[in-house]
N, C-alpha and C positions, 0 to 999 in steps of 0.2 A: 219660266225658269227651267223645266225639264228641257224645253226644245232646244236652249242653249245647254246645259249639258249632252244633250244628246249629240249636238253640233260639234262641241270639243271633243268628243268621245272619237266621234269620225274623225276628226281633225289628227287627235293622238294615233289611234289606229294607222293610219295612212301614213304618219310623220316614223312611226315605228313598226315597220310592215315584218320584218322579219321575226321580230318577239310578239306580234300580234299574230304572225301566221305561225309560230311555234305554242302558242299559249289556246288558240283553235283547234290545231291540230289533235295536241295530246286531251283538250277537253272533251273535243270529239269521240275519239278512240275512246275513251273510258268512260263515255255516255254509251254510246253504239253498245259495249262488251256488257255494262250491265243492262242496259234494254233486252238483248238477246237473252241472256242469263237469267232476269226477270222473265221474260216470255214464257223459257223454258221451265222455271220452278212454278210459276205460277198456272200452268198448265198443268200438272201432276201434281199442286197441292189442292186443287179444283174436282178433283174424282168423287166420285160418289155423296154427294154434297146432295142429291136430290129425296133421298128415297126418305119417306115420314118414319118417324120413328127412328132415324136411322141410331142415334147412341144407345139404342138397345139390341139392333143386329150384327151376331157374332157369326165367325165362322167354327165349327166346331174339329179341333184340328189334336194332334197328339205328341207326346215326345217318348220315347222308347231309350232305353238303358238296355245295351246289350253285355249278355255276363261275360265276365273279366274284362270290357270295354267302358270307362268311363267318360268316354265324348258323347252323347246324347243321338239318337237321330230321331228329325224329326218330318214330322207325318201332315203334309194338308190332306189328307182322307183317312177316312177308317171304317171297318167294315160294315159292308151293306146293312147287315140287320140292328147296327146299332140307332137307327133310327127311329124303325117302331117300337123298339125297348124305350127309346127314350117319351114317344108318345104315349105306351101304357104304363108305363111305369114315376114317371118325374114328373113333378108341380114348378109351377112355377115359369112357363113356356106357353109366350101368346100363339105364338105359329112355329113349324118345323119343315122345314124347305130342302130336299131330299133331290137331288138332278145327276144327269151322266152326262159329262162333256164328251161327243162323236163327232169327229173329225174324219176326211177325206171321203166322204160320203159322194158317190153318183144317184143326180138327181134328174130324173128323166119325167117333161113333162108332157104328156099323152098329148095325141093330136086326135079329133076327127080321120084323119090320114094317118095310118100309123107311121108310116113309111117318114110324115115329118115329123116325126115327134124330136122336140127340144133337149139335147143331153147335156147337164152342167158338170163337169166332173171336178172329185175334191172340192168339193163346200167345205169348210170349217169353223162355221158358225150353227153347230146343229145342239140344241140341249133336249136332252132327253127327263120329263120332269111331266109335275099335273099343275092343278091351278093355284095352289097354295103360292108355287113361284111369283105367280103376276103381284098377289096379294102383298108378299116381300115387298118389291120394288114401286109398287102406286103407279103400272104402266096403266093406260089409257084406251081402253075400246073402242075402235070403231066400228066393228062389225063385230058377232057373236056375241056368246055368254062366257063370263068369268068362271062361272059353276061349271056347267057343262064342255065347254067346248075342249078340255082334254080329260074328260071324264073318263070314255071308252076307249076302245083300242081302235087303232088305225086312224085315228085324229090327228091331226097337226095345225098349229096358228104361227102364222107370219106376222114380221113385223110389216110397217110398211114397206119398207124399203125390199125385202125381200118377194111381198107382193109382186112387188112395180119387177123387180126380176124377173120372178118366173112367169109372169102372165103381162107382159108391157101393152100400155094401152088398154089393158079393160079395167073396168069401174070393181069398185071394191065387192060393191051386192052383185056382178059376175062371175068374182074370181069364188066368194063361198060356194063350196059344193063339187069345185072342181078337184081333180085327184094329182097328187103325185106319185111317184114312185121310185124307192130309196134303194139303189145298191141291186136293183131288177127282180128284187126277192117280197119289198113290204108296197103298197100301196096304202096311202092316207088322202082320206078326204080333208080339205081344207075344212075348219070349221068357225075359224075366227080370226080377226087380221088387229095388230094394237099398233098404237101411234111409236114412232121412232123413240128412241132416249136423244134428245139433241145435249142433255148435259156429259161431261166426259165420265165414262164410266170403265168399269173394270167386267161388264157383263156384256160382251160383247155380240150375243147370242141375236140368233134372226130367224130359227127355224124351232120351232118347240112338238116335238113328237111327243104322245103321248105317253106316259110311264106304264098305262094297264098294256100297250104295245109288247112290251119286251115276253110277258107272259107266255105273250102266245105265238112270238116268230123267233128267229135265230140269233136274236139278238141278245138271248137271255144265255147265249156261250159268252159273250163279251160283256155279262154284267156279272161283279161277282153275288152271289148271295149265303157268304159263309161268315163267320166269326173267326178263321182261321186266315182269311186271305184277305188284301187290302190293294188295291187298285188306284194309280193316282189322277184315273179319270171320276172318280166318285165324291161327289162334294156334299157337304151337310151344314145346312144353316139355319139356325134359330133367332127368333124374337123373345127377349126377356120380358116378363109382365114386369109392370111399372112397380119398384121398390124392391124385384129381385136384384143379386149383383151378382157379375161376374167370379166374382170371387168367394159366393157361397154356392155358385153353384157348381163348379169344376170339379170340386172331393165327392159331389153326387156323382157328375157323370164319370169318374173315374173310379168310385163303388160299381157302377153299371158294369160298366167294360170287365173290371174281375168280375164279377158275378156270371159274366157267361161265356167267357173265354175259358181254356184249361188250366185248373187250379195249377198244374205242375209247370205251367210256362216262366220259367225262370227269367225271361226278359222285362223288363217292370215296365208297365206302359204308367201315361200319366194324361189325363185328358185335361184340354186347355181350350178354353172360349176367346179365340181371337177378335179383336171387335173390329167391322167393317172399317174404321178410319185408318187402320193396320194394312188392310188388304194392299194397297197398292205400294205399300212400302216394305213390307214385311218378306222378305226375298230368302227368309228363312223355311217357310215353309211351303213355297210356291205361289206361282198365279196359274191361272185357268192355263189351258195347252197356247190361245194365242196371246193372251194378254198380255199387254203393255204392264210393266211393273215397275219400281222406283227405287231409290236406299235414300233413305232420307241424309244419311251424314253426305254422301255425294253431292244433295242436294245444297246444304248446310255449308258444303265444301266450295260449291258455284257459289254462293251468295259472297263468303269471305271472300271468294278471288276477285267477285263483281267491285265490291268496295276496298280492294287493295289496289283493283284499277283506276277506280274513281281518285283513289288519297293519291296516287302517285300524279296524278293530274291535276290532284288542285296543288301539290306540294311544289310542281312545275311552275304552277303560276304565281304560285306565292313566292318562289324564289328571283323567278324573272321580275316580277312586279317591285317587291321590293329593293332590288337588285338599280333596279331604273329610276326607281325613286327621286336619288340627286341631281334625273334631267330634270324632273317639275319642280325644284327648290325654287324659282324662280318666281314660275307662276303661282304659288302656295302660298309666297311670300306678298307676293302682290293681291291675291285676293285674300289675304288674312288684313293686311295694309287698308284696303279697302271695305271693311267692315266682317266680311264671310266666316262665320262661327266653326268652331272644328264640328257638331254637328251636319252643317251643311256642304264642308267639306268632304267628312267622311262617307255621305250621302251622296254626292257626286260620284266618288267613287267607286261603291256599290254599284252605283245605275252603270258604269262604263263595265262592272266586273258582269253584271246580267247582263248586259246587251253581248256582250263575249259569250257568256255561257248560250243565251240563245241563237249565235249564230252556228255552234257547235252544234247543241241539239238540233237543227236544222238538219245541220250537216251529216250526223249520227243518224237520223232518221232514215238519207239516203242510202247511209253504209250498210244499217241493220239487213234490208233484205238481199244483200250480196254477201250476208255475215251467214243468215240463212243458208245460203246456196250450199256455201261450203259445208256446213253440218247436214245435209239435206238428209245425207246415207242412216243417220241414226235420229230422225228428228219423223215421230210416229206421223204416218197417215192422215190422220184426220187434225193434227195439229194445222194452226192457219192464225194470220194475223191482219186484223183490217180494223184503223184508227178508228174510225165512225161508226161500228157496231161493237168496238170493247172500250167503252167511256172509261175503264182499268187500267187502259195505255195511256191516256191521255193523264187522265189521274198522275200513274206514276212519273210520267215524262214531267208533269210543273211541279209535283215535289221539288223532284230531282233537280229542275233548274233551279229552282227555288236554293236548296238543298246546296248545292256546286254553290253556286252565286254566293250565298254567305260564309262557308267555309272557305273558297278562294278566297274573296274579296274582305273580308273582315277584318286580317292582320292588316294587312297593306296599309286599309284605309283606314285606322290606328294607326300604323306608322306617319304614313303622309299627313294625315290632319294635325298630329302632334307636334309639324317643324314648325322651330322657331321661326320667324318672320325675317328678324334682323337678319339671323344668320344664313337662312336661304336665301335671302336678296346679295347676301355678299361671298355666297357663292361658299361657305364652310361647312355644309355640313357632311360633306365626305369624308372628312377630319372625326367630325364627333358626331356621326352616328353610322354610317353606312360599314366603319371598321369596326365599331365596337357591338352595339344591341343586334343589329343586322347582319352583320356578319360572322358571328356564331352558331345565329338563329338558320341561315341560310345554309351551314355547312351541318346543321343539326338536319336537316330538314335532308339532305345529300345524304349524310350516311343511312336515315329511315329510308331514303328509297334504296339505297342499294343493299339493304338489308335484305327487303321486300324480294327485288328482284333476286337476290342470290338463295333466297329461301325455293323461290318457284323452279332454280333451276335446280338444285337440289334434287327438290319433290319433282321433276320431268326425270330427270336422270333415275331415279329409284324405282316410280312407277314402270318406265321400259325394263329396266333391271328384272321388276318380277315379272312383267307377262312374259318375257324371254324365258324365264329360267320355269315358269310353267308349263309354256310351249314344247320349249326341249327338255324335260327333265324326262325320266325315265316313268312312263304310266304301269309298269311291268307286261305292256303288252306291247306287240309294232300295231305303228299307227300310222306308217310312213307308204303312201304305193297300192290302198287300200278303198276302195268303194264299196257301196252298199245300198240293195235298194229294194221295196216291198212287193211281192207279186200280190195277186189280186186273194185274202183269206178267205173269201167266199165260194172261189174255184175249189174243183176235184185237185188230191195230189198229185193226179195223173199227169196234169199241167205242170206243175211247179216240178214233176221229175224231168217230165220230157225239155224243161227246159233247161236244168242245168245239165245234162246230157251232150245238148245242142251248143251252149257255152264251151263246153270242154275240146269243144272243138276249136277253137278259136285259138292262133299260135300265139296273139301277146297276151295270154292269162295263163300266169302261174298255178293260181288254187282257188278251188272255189268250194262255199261251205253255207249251209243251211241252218239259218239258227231261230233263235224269237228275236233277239236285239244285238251287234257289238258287244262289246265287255264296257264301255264306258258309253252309258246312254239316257237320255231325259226319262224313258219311261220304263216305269218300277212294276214289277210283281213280286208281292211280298207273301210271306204264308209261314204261318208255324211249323216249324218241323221239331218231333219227339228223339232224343236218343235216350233208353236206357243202359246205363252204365252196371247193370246189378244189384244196386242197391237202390236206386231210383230213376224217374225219369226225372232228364233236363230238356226243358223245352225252349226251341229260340224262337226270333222272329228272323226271318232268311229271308234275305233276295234270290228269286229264281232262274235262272237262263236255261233253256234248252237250246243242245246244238247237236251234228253229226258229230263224226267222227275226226274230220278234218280241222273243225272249229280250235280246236287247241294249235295244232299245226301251222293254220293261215295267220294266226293270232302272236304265234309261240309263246305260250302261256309257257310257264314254267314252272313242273311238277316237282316237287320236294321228294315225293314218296310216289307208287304204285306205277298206274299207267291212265292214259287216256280213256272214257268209255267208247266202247265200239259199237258200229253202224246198228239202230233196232229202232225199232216205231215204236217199241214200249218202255216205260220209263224202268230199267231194272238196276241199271248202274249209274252214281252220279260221283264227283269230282267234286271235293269242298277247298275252299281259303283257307290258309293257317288262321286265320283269326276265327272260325269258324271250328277250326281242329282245338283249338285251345281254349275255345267258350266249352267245349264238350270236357276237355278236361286232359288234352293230348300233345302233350309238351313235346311228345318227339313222333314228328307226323307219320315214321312209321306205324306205329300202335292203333293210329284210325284204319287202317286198310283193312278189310274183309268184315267191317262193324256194320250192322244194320238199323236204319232210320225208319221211324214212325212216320209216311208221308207218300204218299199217292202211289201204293203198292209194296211199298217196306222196300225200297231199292237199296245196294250195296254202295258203301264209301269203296272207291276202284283207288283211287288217287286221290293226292293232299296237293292244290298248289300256292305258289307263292303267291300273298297276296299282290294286289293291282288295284287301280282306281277306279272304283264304278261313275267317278263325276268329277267335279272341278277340285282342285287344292284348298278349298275352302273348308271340303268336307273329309271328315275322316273314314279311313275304311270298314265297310261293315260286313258282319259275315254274309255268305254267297255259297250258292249249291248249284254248281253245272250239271245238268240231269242229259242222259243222251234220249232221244226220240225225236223227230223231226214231224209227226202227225201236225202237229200246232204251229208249227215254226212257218215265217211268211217273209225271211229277211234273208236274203241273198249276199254272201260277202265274195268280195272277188279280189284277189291278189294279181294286181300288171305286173309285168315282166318289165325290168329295166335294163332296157338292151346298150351295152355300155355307159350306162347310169344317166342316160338321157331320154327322159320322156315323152318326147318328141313323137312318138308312135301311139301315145294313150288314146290325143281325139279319135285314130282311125280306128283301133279296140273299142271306145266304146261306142260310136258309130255302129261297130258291128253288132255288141251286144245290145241296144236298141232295135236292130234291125230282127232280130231272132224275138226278143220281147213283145214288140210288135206283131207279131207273126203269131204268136201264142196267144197274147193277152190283146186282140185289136180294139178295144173298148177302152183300156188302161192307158194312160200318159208314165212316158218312163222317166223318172224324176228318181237322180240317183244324188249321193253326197259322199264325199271323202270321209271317211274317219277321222284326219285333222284335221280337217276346218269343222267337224263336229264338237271335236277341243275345243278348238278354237274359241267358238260361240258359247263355251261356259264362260270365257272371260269378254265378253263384247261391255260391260259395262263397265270392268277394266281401263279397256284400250280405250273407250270413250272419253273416260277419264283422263287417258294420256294423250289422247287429241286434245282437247280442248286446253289441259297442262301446257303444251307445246305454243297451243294460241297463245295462250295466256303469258308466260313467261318471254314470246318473241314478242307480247305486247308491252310488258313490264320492262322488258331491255329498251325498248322501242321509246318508252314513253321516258326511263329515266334517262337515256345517252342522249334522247332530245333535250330536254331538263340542260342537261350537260353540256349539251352544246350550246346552246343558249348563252349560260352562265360563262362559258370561255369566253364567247365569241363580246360579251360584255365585257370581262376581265382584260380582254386583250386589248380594247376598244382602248377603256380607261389606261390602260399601261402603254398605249401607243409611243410616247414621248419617250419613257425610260427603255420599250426596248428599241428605239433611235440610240441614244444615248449610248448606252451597252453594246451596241456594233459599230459607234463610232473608235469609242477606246477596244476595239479588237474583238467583243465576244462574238461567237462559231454559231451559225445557226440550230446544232445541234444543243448548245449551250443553251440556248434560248429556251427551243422545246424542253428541255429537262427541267428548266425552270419556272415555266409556265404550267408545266403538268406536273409539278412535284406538291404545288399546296393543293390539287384534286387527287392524286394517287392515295394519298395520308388516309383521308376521311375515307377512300374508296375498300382499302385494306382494313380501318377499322370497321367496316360495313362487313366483310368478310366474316372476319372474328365475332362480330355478335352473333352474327344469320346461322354459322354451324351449329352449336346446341339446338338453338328452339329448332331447327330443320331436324337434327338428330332424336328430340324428343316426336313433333312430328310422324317422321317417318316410324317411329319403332310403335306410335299407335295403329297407326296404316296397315301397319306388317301385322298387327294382333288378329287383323279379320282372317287370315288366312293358316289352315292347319299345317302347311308344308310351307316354307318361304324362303328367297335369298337372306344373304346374308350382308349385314351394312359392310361395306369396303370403305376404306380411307383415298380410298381412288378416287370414290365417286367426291367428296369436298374438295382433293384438291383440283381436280378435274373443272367441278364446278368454279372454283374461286379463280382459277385460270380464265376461263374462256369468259367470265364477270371481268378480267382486266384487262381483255385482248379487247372485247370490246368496248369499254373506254377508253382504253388508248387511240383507238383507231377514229372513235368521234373526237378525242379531242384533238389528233392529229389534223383532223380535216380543219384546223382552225389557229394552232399554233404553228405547222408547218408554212401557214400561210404568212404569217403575220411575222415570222422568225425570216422570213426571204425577202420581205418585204424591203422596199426604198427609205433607208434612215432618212432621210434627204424631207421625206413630205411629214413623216412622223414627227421632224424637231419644228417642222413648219405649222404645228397644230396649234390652236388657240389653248 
């Protein structure tokens, strides 16, 4: 019995090749989209799944209330010594896991020959930590001790992978013992090598130097070790004993932190136990400097669009299916006639709607890794997909067929098993059922997709809307013509002078200026600063920058009150934010100028200026204190000249300025970035968003104008006779078309009208994540509801224009 339905199946398919290749296609596309969209969530809800213990390890992280600012900032680190406070002082803590994430590190591996020695420059998998770390995550030794091997100073343990780097081809009991050398200043003996993480993790770390290290080399300028300053390369992570909670223990460590911070710090910190299943989602408080990180609603976001792809597909089918129905009245009649139960009807076809869905899945399978291609640019590194080592694909793929097969095929084969006999054999149920049950249902089924679809274009149109207007809104600084790049912080200043000296020479650079960071940048230095006002001290938590003198200028920061500070190596004068001016208690920024600050020499407020964004539109602005001295500063900013506003001369500029870099720093690789595309990259998971929108929605138009063309190209099939008829007595063929397209425009337009609200409630959740944001325009619906009718029209065009030009002559000849 199967083989003979199987038999008909083929027989139908072939006899109906057009709604068979229309009912593949869109089942395909909306397998393919959520395969890929599965891939991708299922790989970032995969993270950190391995380590024992794990729903007891938290990250120990903070939220900060700055005075007269009620938006929160919050904190993935906090200061250095809160760690061993929390060791001798707090119960209830299996382990405390204490590391410094070091990045751009030169790693030079000795030779017998010095002359070959191996140089790796910019590693950025360095953590700086002792053995408690290992004991966190359950990694796996191969070589050395757990205890020991970052006991002492000058130790360091590779994973494997970073083994097989720096010493390729030698055996592991060869590589112990041999030396490296970090930044041409520390030398570590290898003392231990551990097995790879092969599950996806958020600890990306390959090189582990030892923590008693920092003591005793230079390293301990780049660590902080105060209660006053907080560093966002400094991570702290605890294991709770079994039956503590996160939630009794937080008001401890946040009794800790007052207890030894400055009673008068008016900024209210509050410490919070983030829990490890957080990390890779939690984009509020950071990931590591390279980590891969996630937002769960995005995620939650791909899932819905994955299955608004899939229902536009089965809705495709269920419309053509049933749509067709009245060709097998015939045979439905005769095999009911001939004893065939509507079970076994219904059963038939089922098997015909899975043999459909798996030739799609088939097909979808092919498409996924060209789906890949295209996302490749944001689709992390180590991500990968191969059928026969993730038995998870395979899994999801026979749901899903599974899954498709019975939500297509269900109605239909309910409709179909349920015709009458008599009356399909005599050829009536086009009469009494195809315009009545079925064809409400069908047009029910039309306006949910173009709901669907008018919703996504909506949401594609709003999403561009805001990275645009984030893009271009005003940062209060220029970001426009601007590079920036590190010279080597280990070098004498004698280097870093002579070489901005040597740039100044160069005729397309307008300005060039000496800082620690940009004014809008991923990495933070924080630190209490004291003012007293005479009757007490108010203490904040401030962001730091040091620059020259030019720094404002290249910038054009814009000063409310005073002046810039001028050219000094010592920190005597600095520049604060209005918001900064009015946490102190200084409504009119006059009134701050000539005040003196409790903070790395009691330097003078010179100038008040206008606040600007330290980071993305998400976050609100926090106070900031520009101090002038350039001793510490390693960040080079250079302003091009826009020679009649064509940029056309910059690759030769910066050619040059490598060419002098080089010349200075010949060790150094010159790796420079724009300050707008450093914007930029606050919003990458944004526009990610709006890429994949874009797919998504050119999929949803895709999949319902096919839907629709279908459906015509059947309606006009069945109408062949009447419009013979209609252009015999005179009607115009544009008569035609308006006629054929006026019972799909109806439900098209009321598809419009539902889709605006939920898209307008929608969108004004979207817009809540962000502190600065457009603003909804009436533009953007009509806009949308437009280019939703142009393209329908234009599919159904491809099918009533045909059919309206057509030979009345064969149309009245039809059976």
């Amino acid at each position: 019995m199967l083989k003979n339905y199987f038999r008909v199946a083929l027989r139908n398919f072939w006899r109906n090749k057009v709604f068979s290749f229309i009912n593949i296609l869109g089942l395909s596309i909306g397998i393919s989209a959520s395969l890929v969209i599965f891939l991708l969530v299922h790989y970032d809800f995969t993270f950190d799944k391995f380590e024992p213990n794990r729903d007891r390890i938290y990250r120990v992280t903070a939220v900060a209330y700055f005075p007269g600012n009620d938006k929160p900032d919050y904190q993935g680190s906090l200061p250095v010594p809160m760690g061993p406070a929390i060791q001798r002082e707090l119960t209830g803590i299996d382990l405390l896991v204490p590391f410094h994430t070091w990045d751009q590190v030169k790693v030079t591996i000795p030779n017998l020959n010095p002359d070959r020695a191996k140089i790796l420059k910019d590693q950025k998998d360095f953590a700086v930590t002792d053995p408690r770390y290992f004991s966190l995550l359950g990694y796996t030794w191969l070589y050395g001790s757990p205890s020991t091997s970052l006991a002492q100073p000058y130790q360091v343990v590779l994973t494997e992978k970073n083994a097989h780097l720096y010493y390729p081809g030698r055996a592991y009991a060869d590589i112990l013992g041999k030396s490296l050398v970090f930044d041409d200043t520390i030398q570590a003996t290898i003392t231990g090598i551990v097995k790879d993480i092969k599950d996806n993790t958020d600890f990306y770390f390959g090189t582990f130097v030892s923590r008693a290290t920092i003591e005793t080399t230079r390293l301990k300028l780049d660590y902080g070790d105060s209660w006053n300053s907080t560093y966002s390369n400094d991570q702290l992570f605890v294991r709770l004993s079994p039956g503590t909670t996160a939630e009794s223990m937080n008001p401890r460590l946040t009794r800790l932190m007052k207890k030894y911070e400055d009673p008068k710090n008016e900024t209210k910190n509050y410490c919070l136990l983030q829990p490890l299943s957080d990390l890779h989602f939690d984009t509020t408080y950071g990931s590591f400097d390279e980590g891969h990180s996630a937002h769960k609603p995005t995620l939650y976001g791909l899932m819905a669009v994955a299955a608004f792809l899939l229902l536009l597909a089965c809705i495709n089918f269920i419309n053509l299916t049933t749509a067709q129905s009245v060709q097998r009245a015939k045979e439905i009649g005769i095999r009911k006639t001939m004893g065939s139960q509507r079970g076994q009807l219904a059963f038939q076809f089922l098997q015909e709607t899975f043999l459909l869905t798996v030739l799609a899945t088939l097909l979808s399978i092919a498409i996924t890794p060209l789906l890949l291609k295209v996302f490749s640019d944001f689709i992390p590194g180590d991500f990968h997909i191969n059928l026969f080592r993730q038995p998870e694909i395979i899994a999801f793929l026979l749901v899903l067929t599974v899954g498709v097969s019975l939500l297509s095929g269900f109605y239909p084969a309910l409709v179909m098993s349920a015709f009458n006999p008599v009356s399909a054999l005599k050829n009536q149920l086009d009469k009494k059922t195809a315009n009545t049950r079925s064809g409400w249902f069908r047009k029910s089924l039309t306006i949910s997709q173009f709901v669907i679809a008018q919703v996504f274009v909506i949401a594609t149109l709003l999403v561009g809307r805001q990275i645009s207007y984030a893009l271009n809104m005003d940062m209060g600084f220029r970001k426009d013509a601007i590079l920036y790049f590190r010279t080597d912080w280990r070098e004498k200043a004698g280097k870093k002078n002579s070489l901005v000296a040597q740039l100044k020479t160069i005729p397309g650079i307008e300005m060039i200026s000496v800082a620690t960071d940009p004014p809008s940048s991923n990495n933070t230095w924080g630190s209490t600063v004291t003012y007293n006002n005479g009757n007490k001290d108010i203490v904040n938590q401030v962001q730091i920058k040091k620059g020259d003198s030019s720094y404002f200028r290249i910038y054009q920061l814009r000063l409310l009150a005073g002046v810039a500070p001028q050219q000094s190596d010592t920190t005597n004068a600095v520049v604060i934010n209005q918001s900064f001016a009015r946490s102190l208690g200084f409504m009119d920024p006059q009134q701050a100028l000539g005040n003196r600050l409790k903070w790395n020499g009691n330097p003078i407020i010179v100038g008040v200026a206008a606040d600007f964004h330290q980071k993305s539109l998400r976050e609100a602005i926090q106070p900031i204190l520009i101090a002038n001295g350039t001793s510490d500063a390693n960040t080079i900013s250079v302003a091009l000249q826009l020679p009649h506003g064509d940029p056309a001369a910059w690759p030769s500029t910066i050619r040059k300025i490598e060419k002098i870099f080089k010349s200075i720093y010949p060790q150094n690789d010159f790796n420079y970035r724009f300050v707008d595309e450093t914007i930029a990259k606050y919003y990458v998971s944004e526009q990610n968003t709006a890429r994949l929108l874009r797919w998504a929605t050119g999929l949803a138009i895709f999949i319902s104008c096919l839907g629709l063309l279908g459906l015509v190209i059947y309606i006009t099939n069945q109408r062949t006779k009447e419009i013979g008829i209609r252009k015999v007595i005179g009607a115009t063929a544009a008569q035609i078309v308006v006629l054929l397209s006026r019972d799909f425009i109806k439900p098209i337009g009321l598809a419009i009208l539902i889709a605006m609200p939920i898209a307008w409630w929608a969108s004004n959740k979207w817009l809540e994540n962000f502190a600065y944001r457009t603003t909804l325009s009436w533009w953007i619906f009509a806009v949308s509801g437009m280019l939703l009718v142009l393209f329908s029209l234009i599919t159904m065009s491809i099918q009533t224009i045909r059919a309206a030009v057509a030979n009345p002559v064969k149309g009245l000849r039809m059976d």
